[in-house]
C-alpha positions in Angstrom: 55.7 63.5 -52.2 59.3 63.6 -52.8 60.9 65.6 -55.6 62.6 62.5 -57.3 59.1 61.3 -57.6 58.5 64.3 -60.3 61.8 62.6 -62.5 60.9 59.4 -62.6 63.4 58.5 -60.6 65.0 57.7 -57.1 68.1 59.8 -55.7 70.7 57.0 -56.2 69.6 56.7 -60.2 69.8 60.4 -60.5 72.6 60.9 -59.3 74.0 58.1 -60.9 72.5 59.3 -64.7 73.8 62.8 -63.4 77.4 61.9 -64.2 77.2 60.6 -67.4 74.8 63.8 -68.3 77.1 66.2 -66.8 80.3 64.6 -69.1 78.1 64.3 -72.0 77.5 68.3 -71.6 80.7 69.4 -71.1 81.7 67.6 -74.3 79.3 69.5 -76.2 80.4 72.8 -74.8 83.8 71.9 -75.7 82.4 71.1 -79.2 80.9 74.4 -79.5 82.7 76.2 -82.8 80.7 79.3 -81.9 83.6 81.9 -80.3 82.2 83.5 -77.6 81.7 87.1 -77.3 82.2 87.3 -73.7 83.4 84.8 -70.6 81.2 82.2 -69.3 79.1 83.3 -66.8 78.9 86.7 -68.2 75.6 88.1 -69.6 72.5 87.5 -67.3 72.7 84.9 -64.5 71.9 81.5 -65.6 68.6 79.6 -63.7 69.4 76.0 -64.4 73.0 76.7 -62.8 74.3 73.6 -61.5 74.1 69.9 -63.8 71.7 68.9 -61.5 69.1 71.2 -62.1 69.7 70.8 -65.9 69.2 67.1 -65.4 66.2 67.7 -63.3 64.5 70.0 -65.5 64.5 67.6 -68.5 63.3 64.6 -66.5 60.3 66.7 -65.2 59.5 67.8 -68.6 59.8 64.6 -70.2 57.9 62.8 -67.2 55.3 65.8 -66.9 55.0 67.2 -70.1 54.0 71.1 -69.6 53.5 73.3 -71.8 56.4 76.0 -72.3 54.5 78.9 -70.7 53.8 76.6 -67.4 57.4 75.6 -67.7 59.0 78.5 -67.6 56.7 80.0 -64.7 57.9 76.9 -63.0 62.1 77.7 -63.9 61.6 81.1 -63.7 62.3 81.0 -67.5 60.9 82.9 -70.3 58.9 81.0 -72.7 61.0 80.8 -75.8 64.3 79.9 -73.5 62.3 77.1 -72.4 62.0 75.5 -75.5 65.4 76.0 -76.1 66.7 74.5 -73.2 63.9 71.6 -73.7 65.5 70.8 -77.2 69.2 71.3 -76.2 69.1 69.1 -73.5 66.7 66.2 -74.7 69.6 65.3 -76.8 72.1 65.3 -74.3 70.1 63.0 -72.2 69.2 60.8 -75.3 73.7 60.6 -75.4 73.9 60.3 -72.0 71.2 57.1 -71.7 73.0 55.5 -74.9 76.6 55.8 -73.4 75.0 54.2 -70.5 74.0 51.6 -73.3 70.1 51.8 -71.9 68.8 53.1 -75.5 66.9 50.3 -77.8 68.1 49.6 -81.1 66.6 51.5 -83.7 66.8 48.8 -86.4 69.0 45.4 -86.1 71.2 45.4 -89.1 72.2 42.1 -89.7 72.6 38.7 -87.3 76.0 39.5 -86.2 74.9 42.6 -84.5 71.7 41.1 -83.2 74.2 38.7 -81.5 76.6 41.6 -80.4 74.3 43.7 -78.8 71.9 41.0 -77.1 74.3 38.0 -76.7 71.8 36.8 -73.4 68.5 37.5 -75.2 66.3 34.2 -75.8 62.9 35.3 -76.7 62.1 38.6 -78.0 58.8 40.0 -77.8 57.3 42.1 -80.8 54.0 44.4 -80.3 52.8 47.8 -81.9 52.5 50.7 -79.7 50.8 54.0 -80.5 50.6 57.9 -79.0 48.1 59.8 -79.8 49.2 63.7 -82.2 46.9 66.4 -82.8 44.3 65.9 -85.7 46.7 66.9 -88.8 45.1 70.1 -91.0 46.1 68.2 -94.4 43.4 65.5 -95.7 45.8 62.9 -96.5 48.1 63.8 -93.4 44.8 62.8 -91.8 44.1 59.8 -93.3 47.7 58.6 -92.7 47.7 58.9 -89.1 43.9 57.7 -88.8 44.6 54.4 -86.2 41.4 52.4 -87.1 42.9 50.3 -83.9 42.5 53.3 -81.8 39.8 55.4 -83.2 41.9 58.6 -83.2 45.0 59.8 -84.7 48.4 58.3 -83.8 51.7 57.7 -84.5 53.1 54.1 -84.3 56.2 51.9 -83.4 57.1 48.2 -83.3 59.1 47.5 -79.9 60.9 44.5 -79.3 61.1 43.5 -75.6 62.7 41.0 -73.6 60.8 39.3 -70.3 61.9 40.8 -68.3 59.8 44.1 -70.2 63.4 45.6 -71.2 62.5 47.3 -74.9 65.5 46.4 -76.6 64.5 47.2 -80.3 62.1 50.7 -81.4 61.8 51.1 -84.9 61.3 55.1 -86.2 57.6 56.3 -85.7 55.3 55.9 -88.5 51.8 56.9 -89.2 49.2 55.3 -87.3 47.5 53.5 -90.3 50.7 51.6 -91.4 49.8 48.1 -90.2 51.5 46.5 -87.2 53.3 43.4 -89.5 53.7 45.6 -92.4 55.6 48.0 -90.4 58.0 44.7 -89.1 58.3 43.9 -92.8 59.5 46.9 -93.9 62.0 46.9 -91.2 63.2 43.2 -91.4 63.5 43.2 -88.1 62.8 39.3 -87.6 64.8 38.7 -90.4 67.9 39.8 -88.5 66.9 37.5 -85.5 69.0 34.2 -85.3 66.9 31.5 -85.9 67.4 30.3 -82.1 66.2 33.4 -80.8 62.3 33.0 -80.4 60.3 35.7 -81.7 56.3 35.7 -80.2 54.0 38.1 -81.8 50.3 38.5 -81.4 48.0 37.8 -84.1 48.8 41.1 -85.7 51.6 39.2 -87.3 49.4 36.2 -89.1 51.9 35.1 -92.0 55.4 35.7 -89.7 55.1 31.8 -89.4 55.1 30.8 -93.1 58.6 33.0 -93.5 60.2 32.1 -90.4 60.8 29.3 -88.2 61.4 31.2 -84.7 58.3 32.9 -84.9 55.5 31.9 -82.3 52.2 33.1 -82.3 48.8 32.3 -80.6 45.9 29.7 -82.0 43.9 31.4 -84.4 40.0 30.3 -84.3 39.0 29.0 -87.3 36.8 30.3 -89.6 33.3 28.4 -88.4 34.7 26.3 -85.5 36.1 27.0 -82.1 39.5 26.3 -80.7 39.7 23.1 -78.7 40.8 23.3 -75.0 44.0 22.5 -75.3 44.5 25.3 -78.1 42.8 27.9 -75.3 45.0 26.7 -72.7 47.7 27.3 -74.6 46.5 30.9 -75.7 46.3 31.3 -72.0 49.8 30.8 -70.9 51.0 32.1 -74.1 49.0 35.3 -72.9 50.4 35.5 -69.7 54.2 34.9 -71.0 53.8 38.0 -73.5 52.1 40.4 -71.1 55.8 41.5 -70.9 55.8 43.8 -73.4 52.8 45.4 -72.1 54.4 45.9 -69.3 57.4 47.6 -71.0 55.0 49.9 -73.0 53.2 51.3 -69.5 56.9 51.5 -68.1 57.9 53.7 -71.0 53.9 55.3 -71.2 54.9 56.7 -67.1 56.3 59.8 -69.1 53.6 61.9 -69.9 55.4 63.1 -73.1 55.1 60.0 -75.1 51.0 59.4 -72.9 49.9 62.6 -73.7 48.6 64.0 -77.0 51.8 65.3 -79.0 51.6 68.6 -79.7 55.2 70.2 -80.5 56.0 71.3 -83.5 59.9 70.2 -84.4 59.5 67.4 -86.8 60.1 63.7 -85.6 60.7 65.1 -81.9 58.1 62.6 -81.1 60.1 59.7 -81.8 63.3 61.7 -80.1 60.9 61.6 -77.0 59.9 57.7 -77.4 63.5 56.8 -77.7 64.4 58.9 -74.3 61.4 57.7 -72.6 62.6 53.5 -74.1 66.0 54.7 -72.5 64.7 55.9 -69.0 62.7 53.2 -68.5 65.7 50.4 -69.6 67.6 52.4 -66.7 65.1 52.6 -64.0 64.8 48.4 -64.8 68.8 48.3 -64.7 68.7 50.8 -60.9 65.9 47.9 -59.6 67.8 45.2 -61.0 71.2 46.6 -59.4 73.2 43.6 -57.6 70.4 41.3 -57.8 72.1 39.5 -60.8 68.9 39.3 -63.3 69.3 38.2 -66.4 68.0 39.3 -69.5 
């Protein structure tokens, strides 16, 4: 197995991500309003000495997800400079994927920037996703992130894709219990949605379709009788048109650190590692797409 395989990605993207990585670093040394007490590359040699190692290191952990102890025996790192490193250089790869303007939204503001940002967009597709955390200590921590969807406890996000399965929009995790629609609600996310974008949902969404007039949802059986044949043939290809964003979720779900059961302990580095994982998925889709001239 090749070593590019442990990223995530082939050598071209790396080397390609590399660039941006390495400028975004060298900003944030420059950045730095520490004074240093001695020249760089004084004190005790460095491991991670050139940008790519850096780069690889933080793809393996985000795409492997070891602990720190098996980390550092890996790097030849001890365990508390692994999580240092872990946490310095997620964020430069979260900069480095949004200069490369790969990152999903977090929340769509108003129309105008909807149209802005996704001027090619036609149909956006909305769907909960979930990763499982550790079972919280608190009682009401508990019952908060209690997924009655997934029998275990989670925390959630509403993704917006396109159909090509780019995730375009990821709202800020939330407790698993919060409900898929009431979760959109809260974040008027379809609200800021031009009317001639369409917006398809599952039935998760019941009552979208009373507020808006681009939403489009499946057939719901009604209460006693069954849906006629046209209705299920309709489900059916509506079905297989949304898949999409399934698709987008196991493309973001091939990093172990958003798969896995969470289990660090920096507060809302969860949803720093969904956003990376959004990010390197948008780019491995950009690297495939590369001089084919897909739209999105």
């Amino acid at each position: 197995m090749s070593d590019w395989a442990l990223t995530g990605l082939n050598r071209k993207a790396f080397d390609e991500l590399c660039e941006f990585f390495g400028a975004v670093y060298q900003e944030t040394l420059e950045r730095d309003p520490k004074p240093r007490q001695r020249a760089r590359g004084g004190g005790r040699k460095a491991r991670l000495r050139s940008m790519e190692a850096k780069l690889f290191f933080i793809l393996f952990y985000v795409k492997a997800y070891p602990t720190f102890d098996r980390l550092g025996w890996l790097f030849d790192l001890e365990r508390g400079r692994s999580n240092r490193w872990v946490h310095r250089l997620q964020g430069i790869l979260e900069t480095a994927l949004d200069k490369k303007r790969v990152l999903p939204e977090r929340k769509i503001e108003s129309i105008e920037q909807c149209l802005e940002r996704f001027p090619e967009v036609k149909v956006v597709i909305v769907d909960g996703t979930e990763r499982p955390v550790q079972r919280p200590h608190e009682k009401d921590k508990r019952k908060a992130h209690y997924s009655g969807k997934k029998k275990r406890f989670t925390r959630k996000h509403i993704t917006g894709s396109t159909r090509q399965k780019r995730v375009i929009v990821l709202t800020q995790a939330r407790p698993g219990k919060i409900q898929d629609k009431r979760q959109l609600d809260e974040e008027n996310l379809v609200g800021n949605i031009p009317d001639a974008v369409s917006v398809e949902g599952d039935l998760g969404f019941q009552g979208l379709q009373n507020k808006f007039v681009n939403i489009h949802l499946p057939h719901r059986k009604p209460k006693g009788k069954e849906l006629s044949d046209q209705q299920k043939q309709e489900n059916k290809e509506f079905s297989r048109q949304r898949v999409a964003c399934e698709h987008a979720h196991a493309g973001m779900k091939r990093d172990n650190a958003v798969s896995a059961i969470y289990r660090n302990r920096v507060p809302d580095f969860d949803d720093r590692l969904m956003l990376t994982a959004a990010g390197l998925w948008n780019f491995y889709l950009e690297a495939s797409w590369l001089g084919q001239g897909r739209e999105n």
